[in-house]
N, C-alpha and C positions, 0 to 999 in steps of 0.2 A: 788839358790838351787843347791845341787849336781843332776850330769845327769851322764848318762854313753852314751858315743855320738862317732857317726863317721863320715867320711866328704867322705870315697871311701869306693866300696863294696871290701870285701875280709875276710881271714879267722880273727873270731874274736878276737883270741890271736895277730893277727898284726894288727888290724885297732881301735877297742877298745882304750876307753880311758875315764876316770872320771874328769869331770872338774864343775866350776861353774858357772852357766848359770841362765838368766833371769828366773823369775818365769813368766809364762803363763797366760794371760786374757781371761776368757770366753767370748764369743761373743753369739749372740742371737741364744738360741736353744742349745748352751753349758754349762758344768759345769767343775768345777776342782776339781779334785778329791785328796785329799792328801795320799798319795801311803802307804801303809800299808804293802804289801810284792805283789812280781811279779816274777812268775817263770819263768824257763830257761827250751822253750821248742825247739824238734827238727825242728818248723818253726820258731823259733827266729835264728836259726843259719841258716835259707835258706836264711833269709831277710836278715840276714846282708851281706850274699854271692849275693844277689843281686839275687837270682835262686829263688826267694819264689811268690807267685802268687801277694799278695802286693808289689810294690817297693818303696826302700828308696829315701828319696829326700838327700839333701846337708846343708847344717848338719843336720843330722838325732838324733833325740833320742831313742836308741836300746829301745827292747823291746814291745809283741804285747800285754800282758795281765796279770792283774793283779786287786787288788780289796783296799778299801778305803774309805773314808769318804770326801761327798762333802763340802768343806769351803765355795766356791762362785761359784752364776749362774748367766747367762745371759736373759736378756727376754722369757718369756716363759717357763723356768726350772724350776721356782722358786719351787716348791712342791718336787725339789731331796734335798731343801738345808737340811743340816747334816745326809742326811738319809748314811747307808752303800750299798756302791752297790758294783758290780763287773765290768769287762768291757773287751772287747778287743777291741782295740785301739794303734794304734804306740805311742810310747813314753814313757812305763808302767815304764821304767828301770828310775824313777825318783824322784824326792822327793814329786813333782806336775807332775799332767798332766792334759790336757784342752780334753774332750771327747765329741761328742754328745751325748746328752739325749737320743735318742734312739737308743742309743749303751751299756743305761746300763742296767744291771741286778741285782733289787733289792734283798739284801741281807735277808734270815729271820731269827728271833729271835732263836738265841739260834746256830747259825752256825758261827764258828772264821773265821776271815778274812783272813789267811792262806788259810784254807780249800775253805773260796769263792772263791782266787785268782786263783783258777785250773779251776773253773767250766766251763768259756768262751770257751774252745778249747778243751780238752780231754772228759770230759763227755758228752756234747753233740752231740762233733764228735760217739762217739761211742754209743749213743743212735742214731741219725742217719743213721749207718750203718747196724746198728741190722735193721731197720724199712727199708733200702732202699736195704735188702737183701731179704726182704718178706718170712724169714723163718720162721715158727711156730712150735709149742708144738710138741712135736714130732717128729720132724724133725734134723736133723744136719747140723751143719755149722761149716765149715774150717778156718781157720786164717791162716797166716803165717805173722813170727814173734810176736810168740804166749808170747814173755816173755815183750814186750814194753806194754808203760803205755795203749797206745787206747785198744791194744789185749785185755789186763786182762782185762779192764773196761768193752768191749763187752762180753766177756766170763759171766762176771759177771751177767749183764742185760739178756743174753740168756737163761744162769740157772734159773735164777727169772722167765721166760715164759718157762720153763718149755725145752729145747733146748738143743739138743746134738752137746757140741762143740770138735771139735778136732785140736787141734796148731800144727802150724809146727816151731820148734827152730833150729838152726844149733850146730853142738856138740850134746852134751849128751841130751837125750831126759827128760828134766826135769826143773823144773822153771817156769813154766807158771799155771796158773788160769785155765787152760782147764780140761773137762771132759777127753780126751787121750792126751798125747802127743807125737808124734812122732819127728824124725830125720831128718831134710829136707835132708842130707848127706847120709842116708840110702839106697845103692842101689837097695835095695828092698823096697822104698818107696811107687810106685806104687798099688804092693797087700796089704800091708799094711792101705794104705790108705779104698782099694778096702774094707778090710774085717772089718774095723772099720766103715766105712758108711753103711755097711751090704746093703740096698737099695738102693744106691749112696747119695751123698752128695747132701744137697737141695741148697746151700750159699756158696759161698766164699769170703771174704773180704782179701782184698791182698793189704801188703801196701810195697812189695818188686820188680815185675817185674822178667825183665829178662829172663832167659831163665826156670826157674824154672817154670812159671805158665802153658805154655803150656802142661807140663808134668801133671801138675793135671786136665788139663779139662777132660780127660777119667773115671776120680772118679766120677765126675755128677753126678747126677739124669738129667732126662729129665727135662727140662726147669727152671732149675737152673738159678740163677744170679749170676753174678763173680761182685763184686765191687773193682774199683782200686782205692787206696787214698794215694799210697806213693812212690817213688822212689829209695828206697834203691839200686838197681841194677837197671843203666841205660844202660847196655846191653840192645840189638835190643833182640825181641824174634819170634820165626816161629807159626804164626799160619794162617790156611788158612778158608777158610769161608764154606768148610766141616765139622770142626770141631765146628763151630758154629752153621751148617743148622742143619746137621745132629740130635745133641741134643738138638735141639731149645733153646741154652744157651744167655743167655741176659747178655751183660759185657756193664758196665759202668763204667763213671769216676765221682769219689765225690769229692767236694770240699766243706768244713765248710759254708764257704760264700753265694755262690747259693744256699745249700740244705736249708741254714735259709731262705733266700731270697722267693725262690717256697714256703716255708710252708706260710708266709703269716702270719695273726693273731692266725694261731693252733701252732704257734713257743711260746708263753706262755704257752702252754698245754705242751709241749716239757721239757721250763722249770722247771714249775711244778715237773712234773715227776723226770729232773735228781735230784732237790733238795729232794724230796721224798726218792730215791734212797741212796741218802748221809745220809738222817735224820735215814730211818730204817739199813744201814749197808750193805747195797746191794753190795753199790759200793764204796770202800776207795778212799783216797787220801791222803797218806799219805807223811810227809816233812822227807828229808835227813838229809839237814842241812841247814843254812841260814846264808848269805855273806853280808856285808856291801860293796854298790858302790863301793868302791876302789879297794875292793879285788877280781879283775875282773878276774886276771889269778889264784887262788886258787878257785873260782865259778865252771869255766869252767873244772877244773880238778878236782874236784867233780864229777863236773855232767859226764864226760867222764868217771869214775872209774869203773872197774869191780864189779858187785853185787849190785850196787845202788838199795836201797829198796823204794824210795821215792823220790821224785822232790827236786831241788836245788832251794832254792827262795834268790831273794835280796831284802833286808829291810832296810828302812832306819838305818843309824847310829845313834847307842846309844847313 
């Protein structure tokens, strides 16, 4: 089967590479899943940089997530065989890949397997975010990096509960799925902020860092939560533990993995939901374009391109 595979972490335009590799045997409690399309997300390029919370082993098969139809299972599986599921899992970047069972996410009738192959890591991260920032109807919530695929998807889920959000972009203040959007670049950021939260801001989800977020804790509302879930800018940033006391502000760290993890058996109700969300139009997911294995540096410069309206996925060859 074609893989798309690496043997050292580094940038994926130099360690990338499509070759022909053994097809994968499920073992007990596994299935294989024959790959149908598998997008190109900004954690696929951390793994491969060896910087992502997963680490790759030697030889690796790129790729965290994607969705498919199982051919064969191992002991115990047996009720996924032909069904479509989705999944995240290393190796997605494949013709095959071997997943556990309870790694997958059954697909439902009437939803293309493109569209399931997003569902693992964006929709749920950002139904997670919304729910682990405990903002409500009524209320507002901040983003920054308000035009990336998580922002819009949260923006989206916030408006459906009824949720005043407001994005921060860098450049022109425009492009994002937000109720306002403002200019992170704006040196008048600050009032701005101030006068669009009208009663301070209840939420922040921040997937940028740096020195930028200190500068928005003043927007708050009293005992707001800051969720951090991205590193865009690993600049150090100043914050002292007055500006935490003071407005009793709760900042955490999300990661996809633990937040399923702590939900336990109400991570089906989660599912649920984001598939809900896709079926009535809540929340899009829509495709750019779609690369055959090979064409691994025409993918990647896709998917790096200005304006991108939709995820870059790879699909098997025609």
């Amino acid at each position: 089967m074609k893989a798309i595979v690496f043997d050292a972490s580094g940038a994926p335009n130099v360690v990338l590479r499509c070759e022909n590799v053994p097809v994968p045997t499920p073992e007990a409690g596994q299935v294989r899943v024959k790959v149908a399309a598998s997008p190109i997300n900004p954690a696929d390029v951390a793994f491969i940089r060896g910087v992502y919370r997963i680490k790759p082993t030697s030889p690796q098969v790129a790729g965290l997530e994607g969705a498919g139809i199982v051919e064969e299972v191992g002991a115990g599986a047996e009720n996924w065989l032909g069904r479509c599921v989705a999944f995240r899992w290393p190796g997605a970047w494949a013709d095959y890949v071997v997943v556990p069972a309870e790694r997958l996410i059954a697909v439902p009738e009437g939803i293309d397997l493109e569209t399931a192959a997003q569902i693992s890591l964006n929709p749920l991260t950002a139904v997670g975010l919304v729910q682990t920032s405990g903002v409500t109807a009524g209320e507002s919530l901040l983003l920054t990096a308000a035009r990336s695929t998580v922002s819009t998807l949260a923006a989206q889920i916030a408006r459906e509960k009824g949720i005043k959000t407001i994005g921060l972009v860098r450049g022109q203040a425009n492009g994002s799925a937000c109720d306002v959007v403002l200019s992170a670049d704006d040196p008048q950021l600050v009032p701005a902020l101030t006068a669009a939260g009208q009663n301070g801001i209840n939420g922040l989800l921040d997937s940028v860092g740096g020195p930028l977020v200190p500068r928005l804790f003043s927007t708050l509302a009293a005992g707001a939560t800051v969720v951090a879930y991205g590193v865009q800018d690993a600049q150090p940033m100043q914050v002292s533990n007055a500006m935490l006391i003071y407005a009793n502000l709760t900042w955490v760290g999300f990661g996809i993995d633990r937040w399923l993890a702590l939900r336990g058996d109400a991570v089906q109700d989660d599912i649920k939901l984001a598939w809900s969300l896709i079926e009535r139009k809540v929340i899009t997911l829509p495709v750019q374009t779609r690369f055959e294995m090979g064409d691994i540096e025409a993918a990647f410069a896709a998917d790096g391109a200005a304006g991108r309206a939709g995820k870059v996925l790879f699909v098997p060859d025609r």
